[in-house]
NUMARLUM-719180 format. One record per residue (C-alpha): residue in one letter; x, y, z. Coordinates in steps of 0.5 Angstrom, whole numbers, padded with zeros to 4 digits, always signed. Layout:
REM residues N
AXYZ ...
REM end
This chain:
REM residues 390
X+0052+0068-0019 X+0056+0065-0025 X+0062+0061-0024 X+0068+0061-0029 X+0073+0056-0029 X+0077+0061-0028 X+0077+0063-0022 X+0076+0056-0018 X+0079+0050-0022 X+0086+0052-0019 X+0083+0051-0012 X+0085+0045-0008 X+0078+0042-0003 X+0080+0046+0002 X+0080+0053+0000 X+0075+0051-0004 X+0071+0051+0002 X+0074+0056+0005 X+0072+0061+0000 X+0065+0058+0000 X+0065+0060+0008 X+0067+0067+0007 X+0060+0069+0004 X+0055+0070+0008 X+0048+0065+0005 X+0053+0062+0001 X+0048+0055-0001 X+0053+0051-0002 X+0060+0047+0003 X+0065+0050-0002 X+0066+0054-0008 X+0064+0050-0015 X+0068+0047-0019 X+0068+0049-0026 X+0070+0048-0034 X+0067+0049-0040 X+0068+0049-0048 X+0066+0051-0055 X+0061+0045-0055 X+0058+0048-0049 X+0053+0055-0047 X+0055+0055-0040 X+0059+0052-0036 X+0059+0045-0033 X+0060+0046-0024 X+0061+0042-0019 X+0055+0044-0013 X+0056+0041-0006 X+0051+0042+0000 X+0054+0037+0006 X+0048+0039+0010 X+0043+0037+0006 X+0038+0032+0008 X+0040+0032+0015 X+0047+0032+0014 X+0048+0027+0009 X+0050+0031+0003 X+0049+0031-0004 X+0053+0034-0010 X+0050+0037-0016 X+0054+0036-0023 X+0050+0041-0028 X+0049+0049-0029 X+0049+0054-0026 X+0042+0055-0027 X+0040+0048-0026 X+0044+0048-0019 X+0039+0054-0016 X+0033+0051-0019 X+0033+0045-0015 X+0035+0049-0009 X+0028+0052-0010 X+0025+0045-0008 X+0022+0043-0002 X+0028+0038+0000 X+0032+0044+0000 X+0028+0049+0003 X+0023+0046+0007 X+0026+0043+0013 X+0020+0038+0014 X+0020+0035+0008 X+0024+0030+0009 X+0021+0027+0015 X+0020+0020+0013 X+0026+0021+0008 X+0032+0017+0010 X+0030+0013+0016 X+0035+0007+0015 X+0035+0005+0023 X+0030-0001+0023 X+0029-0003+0016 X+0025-0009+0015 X+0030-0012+0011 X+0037-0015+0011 X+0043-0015+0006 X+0044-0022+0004 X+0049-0025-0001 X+0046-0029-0008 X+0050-0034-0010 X+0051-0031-0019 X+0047-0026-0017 X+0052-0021-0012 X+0048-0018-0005 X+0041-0017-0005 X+0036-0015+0001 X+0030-0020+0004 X+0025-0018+0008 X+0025-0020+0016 X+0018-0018+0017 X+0012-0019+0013 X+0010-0013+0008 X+0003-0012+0005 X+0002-0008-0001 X+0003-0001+0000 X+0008-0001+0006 X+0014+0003+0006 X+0021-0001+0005 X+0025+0006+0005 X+0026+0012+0002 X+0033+0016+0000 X+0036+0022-0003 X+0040+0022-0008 X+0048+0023-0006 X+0049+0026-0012 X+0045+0029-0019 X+0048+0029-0025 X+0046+0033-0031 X+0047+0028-0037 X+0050+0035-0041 X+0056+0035-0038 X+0058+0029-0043 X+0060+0035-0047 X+0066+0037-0043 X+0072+0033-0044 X+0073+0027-0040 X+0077+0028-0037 X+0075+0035-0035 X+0068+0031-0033 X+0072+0026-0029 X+0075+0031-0025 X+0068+0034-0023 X+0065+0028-0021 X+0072+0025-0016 X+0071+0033-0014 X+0063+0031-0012 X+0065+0025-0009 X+0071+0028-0004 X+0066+0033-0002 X+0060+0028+0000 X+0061+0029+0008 X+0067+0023+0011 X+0060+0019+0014 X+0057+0019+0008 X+0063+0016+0003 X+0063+0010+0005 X+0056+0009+0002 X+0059+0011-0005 X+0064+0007-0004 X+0060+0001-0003 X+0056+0001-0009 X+0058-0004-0016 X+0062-0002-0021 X+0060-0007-0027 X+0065-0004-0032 X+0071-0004-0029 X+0073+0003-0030 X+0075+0010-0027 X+0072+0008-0020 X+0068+0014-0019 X+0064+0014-0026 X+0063+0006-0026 X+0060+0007-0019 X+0055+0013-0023 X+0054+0010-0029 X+0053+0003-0026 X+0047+0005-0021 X+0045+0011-0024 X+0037+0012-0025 X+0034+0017-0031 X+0029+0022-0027 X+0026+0029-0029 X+0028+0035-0025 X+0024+0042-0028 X+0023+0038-0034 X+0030+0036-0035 X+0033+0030-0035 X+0037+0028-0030 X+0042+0022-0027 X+0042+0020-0019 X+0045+0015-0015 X+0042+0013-0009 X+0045+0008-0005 X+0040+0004-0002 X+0035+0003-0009 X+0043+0000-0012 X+0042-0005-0007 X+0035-0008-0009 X+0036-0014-0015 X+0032-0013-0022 X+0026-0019-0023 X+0022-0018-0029 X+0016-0020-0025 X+0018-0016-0018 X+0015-0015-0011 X+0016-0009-0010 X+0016-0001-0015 X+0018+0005-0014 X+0018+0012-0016 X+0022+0019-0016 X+0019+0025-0012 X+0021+0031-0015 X+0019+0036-0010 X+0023+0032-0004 X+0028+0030-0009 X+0027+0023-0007 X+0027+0015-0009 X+0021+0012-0005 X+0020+0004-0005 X+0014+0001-0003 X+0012-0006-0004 X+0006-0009-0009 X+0004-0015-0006 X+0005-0019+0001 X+0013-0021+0002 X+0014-0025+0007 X+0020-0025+0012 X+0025-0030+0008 X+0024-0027+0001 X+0028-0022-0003 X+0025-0017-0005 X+0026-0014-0012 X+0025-0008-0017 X+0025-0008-0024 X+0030-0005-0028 X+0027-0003-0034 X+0020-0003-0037 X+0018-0011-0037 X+0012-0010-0041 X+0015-0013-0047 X+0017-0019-0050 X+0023-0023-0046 X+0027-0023-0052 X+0028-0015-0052 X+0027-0015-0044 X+0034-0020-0043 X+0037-0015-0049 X+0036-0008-0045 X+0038-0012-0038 X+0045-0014-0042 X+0046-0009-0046 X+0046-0003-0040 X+0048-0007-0034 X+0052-0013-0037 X+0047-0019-0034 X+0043-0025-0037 X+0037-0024-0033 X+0035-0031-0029 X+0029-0030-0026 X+0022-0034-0026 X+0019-0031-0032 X+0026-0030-0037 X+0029-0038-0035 X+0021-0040-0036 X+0021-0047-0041 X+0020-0044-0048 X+0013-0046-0048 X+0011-0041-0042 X+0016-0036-0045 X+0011-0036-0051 X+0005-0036-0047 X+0008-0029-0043 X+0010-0026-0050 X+0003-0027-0052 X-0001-0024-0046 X+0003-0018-0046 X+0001-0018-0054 X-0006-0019-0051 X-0005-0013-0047 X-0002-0008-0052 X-0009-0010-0057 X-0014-0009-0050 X-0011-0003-0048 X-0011+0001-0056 X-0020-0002-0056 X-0020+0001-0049 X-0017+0008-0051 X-0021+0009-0058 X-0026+0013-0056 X-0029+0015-0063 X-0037+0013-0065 X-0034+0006-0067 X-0031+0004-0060 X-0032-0003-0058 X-0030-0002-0051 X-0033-0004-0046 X-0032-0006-0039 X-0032-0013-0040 X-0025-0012-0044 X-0022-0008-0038 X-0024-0014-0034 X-0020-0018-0038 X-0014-0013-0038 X-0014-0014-0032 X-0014-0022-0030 X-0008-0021-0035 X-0004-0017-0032 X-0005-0021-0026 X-0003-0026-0030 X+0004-0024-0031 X+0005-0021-0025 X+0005-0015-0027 X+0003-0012-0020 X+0005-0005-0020 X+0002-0003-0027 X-0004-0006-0024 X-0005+0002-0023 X-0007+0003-0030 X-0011-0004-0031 X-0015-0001-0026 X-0015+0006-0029 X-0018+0003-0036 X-0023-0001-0032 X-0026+0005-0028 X-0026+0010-0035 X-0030+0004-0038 X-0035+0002-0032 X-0035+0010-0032 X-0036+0011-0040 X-0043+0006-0040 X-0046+0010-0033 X-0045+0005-0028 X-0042+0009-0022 X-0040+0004-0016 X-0035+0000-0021 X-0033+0006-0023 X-0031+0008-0015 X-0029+0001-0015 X-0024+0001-0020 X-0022+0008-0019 X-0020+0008-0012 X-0016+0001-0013 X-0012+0005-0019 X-0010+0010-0014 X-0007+0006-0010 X-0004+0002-0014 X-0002+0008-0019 X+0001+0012-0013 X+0006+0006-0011 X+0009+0006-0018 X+0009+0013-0021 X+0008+0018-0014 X+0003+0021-0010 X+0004+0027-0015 X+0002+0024-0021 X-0003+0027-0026 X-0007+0020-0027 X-0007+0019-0019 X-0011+0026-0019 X-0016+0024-0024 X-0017+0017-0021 X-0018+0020-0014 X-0023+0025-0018 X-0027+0020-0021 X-0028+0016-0014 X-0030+0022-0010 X-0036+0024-0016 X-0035+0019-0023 X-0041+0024-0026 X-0037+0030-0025 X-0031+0027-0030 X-0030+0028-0037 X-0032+0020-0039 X-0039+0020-0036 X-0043+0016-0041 X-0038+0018-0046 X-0041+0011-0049 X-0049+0011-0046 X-0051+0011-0052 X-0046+0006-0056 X-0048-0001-0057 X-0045-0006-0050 X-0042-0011-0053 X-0043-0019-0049 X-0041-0026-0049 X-0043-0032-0052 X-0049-0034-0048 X-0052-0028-0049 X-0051-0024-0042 X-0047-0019-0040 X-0042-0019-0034 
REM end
């Protein structure tokens, strides 16, 4: 079905909802919203379901082709699929005010890795396109959105930062927004629950975007005591201090103050240098070629590294190299080992779904069965100073 400007930008919300009503199977709450323009191949639509997820609604800002694809996803037509998806009533956690900081979450009870903190559905999905409207035709759209999320649910909306100080609904958006992949298309959501979670270079905690059920879910990384706040990162925190602070400042307006970017310069240099470390470690360990150095021992030391920096969650692909490398010399039980530990710890950051979760799972199941077994048999392993392999 096309939608034309035409024929809905004169519709208040009520008669939107009215001509949405009188066409039977009609997937959404009200007739969309449209504009278009000479920058853009088709037009840009408003999509709202109030009944989505149970009740608590969702709008989709995007084409008419992209609306649909995404009806076709389990979230919408499954209706078991989100079962275990928006269970806010006894969460293991309490909002609190940091003094510099705004509100954050603290964990009220003991989490261990891999525990579920929450899961949640975006109120909104935007595709970025949509910048090729006029602004205030893409404004319109998104106040649009906003008026049809059902009366229960805006007040989640309306309770998310604005950092910039601009038109209230887009500084909400662009504020708490988070880039996912939807079809192989890029895709914005905003997803209240996450928006709460405050930013650590080193946090507690990771999450990772599900497509099918389209939804965010958050699960701890290692043990949180009742007490502690429980953190995500914002950004990709294996680089340098100097260029996280850059990103964190430029896209979200703060000066990072955690334990790792406040550190005394010495320790800074100390972290950039690991992180360095871990760049080189992980080039030896993915040449595969006749001259390759890699050898367990150097997946090992990948390891305590990452360890070191407290990266927990990119432990996943820490292990991934360990189990690869114990796999390429023949040794199947570190193999199993290290790819069973990659799998859950893969699983936490990057979904259950994801490609490396399923090769990890297969090595832990059969290492002899995988494309790396005793790939370097035959190569020379190197060893330590007194002469003795690990």
């Amino acid at each position: 079905m096309s939608f034309t400007q035409n024929n809905t930008a004169h519709k208040t919300l009520k008669q939107s909802y009215e001509s949405a009503q009188k066409i039977a199977n009609f997937p959404w709450s009200f007739w969309p919203e449209c504009f278009s323009n000479e920058n853009t191949t088709e037009p840009y639509c408003v999509f709202s379901d109030q009944k989505f997820a149970g009740g608590r609604g969702i709008f989709i800002v995007s084409t008419s082709a992209m609306a649909y694809e995404l009806l076709k996803k389990p979230a919408f037509s499954d209706p078991d699929a989100l079962q275990r998806i928006n269970q806010h009533d006894n969460p293991p956690f309490v909002q609190h005010e940091f003094p510099g900081k705004g509100r954050g979450l603290i964990a009220n009870k003991t989490l261990h890795r891999g525990d579920q903190i929450f899961a949640s559905t975006p109120l909104l999905i935007t595709n970025p396109d949509a910048y090729l409207l006029s602004e205030p035709e893409r404004l319109k759209l998104a106040h649009r959105g906003v008026d049809t999320l059902p009366e229960k649910t805006q007040p989640l909306f309306w309770a998310l930062l604005d950092h910039f100080k601009g038109d209230p609904v887009d500084d909400r958006i662009n504020t708490n927004a988070f880039e996912v992949e939807v079809s192989g298309h890029t895709q914005h959501v905003v997803l209240p629950e996450i928006a709460m979670l405050n930013h650590d270079c080193r946090p507690n905690a990771a999450y990772f975007w599900d497509e099918e059920t389209l939804s965010h879910y958050v699960h701890a990384t290692q043990t949180i005591y009742p007490g502690q706040e429980i953190t995500i990162t914002y950004i990709n925190n294996e680089r340098w201090r100097s260029k996280r602070m850059a990103n964190l400042k430029e896209n979200w307006g703060f000066d990072c103050s955690c334990s790792s970017c406040s550190a005394h310069p010495s320790f800074v240099a100390e972290s950039d240098q690991r992180i360095d470390t871990i760049e080189e470690l992980a080039a030896v360990l993915n040449d595969w070629t006749p001259d390759s150095r890699a050898t367990p021992e150097i997946a090992e030391a990948m390891i305590s590294i990452y360890e070191q920096e407290r990266l927990f969650a990119s432990l996943g692909v820490a292990y991934k190299h360990a189990a690869e490398a114990y796999s390429s010399f023949g040794d199947r039980y570190n193999a199993i080992k290290y790819a069973s530990l990659s799998v859950e710890l893969t699983m936490l950051d990057k979904g259950f779904r994801d490609h490396d979760v399923k090769e990890m799972k297969n090595m832990a199941k059969e290492p002899e069965m995988t494309w790396s077994w005793n790939k370097r048999a035959g190569m020379k392993r190197f060893t330590t100073s007194c002469g003795h392999a690990h």
